[in-house]
C-alpha positions, 0 to 999 in steps of 0.5 A, a space after each residue: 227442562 231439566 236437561 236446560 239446566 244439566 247442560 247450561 247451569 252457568 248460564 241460566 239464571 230463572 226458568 218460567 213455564 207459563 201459558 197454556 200448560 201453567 194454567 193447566 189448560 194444555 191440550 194435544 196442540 198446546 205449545 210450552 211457552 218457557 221464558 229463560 232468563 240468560 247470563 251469557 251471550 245471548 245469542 249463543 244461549 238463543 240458538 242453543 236454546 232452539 237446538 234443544 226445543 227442535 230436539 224436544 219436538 223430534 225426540 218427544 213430539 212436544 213443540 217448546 217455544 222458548 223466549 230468551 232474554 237477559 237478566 236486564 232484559 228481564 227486568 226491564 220487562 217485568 217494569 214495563 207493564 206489557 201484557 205479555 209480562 203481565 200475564 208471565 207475572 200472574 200465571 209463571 210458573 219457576 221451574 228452574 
């Protein structure tokens, strides 16, 4: 995740690790779930992101499923009570 932050530092406002390996229950097949929070065009933070994870992947064998989404976004989110933010709540983990 460090090389999100070196090369997008003006557009990333929060990293989050959550899931299987935030719990500490990653396997060989487990996935990282990484909620970015992104200041910028959004489109263009999300195909960049996804470059990245497909290098992750190719260069590293890891598979990265990033989920990013705005500052406004984020924090609508984090009011909503969704299961999925409720679980980034109680189990995320800010590296970055």
């Amino acid at each position: 995740m460090g090389r999100i932050e070196e090369e997008h530092a003006e557009n990333v406002e929060d990293i989050i690790l959550y899931g299987s390996y935030a719990r500490g229950e990653a396997d060989a097949e487990s996935d990282v779930d990484v909620l970015i929070v992104w200041n910028g065009n959004l489109s263009e933070g999300r195909e960049q992101i996804a470059e990245l994870a497909t290098e992750a992947l190719l260069e590293h064998d890891v598979i990265v499923s990033p989920k990013v989404v705005s500052p406004k976004n984020y924090e609508e989110m984090k009011k909503s009570g969704l299961p999925f933010m409720e679980n980034v709540r109680q189990e995320g983990i800010k590296i970055g």
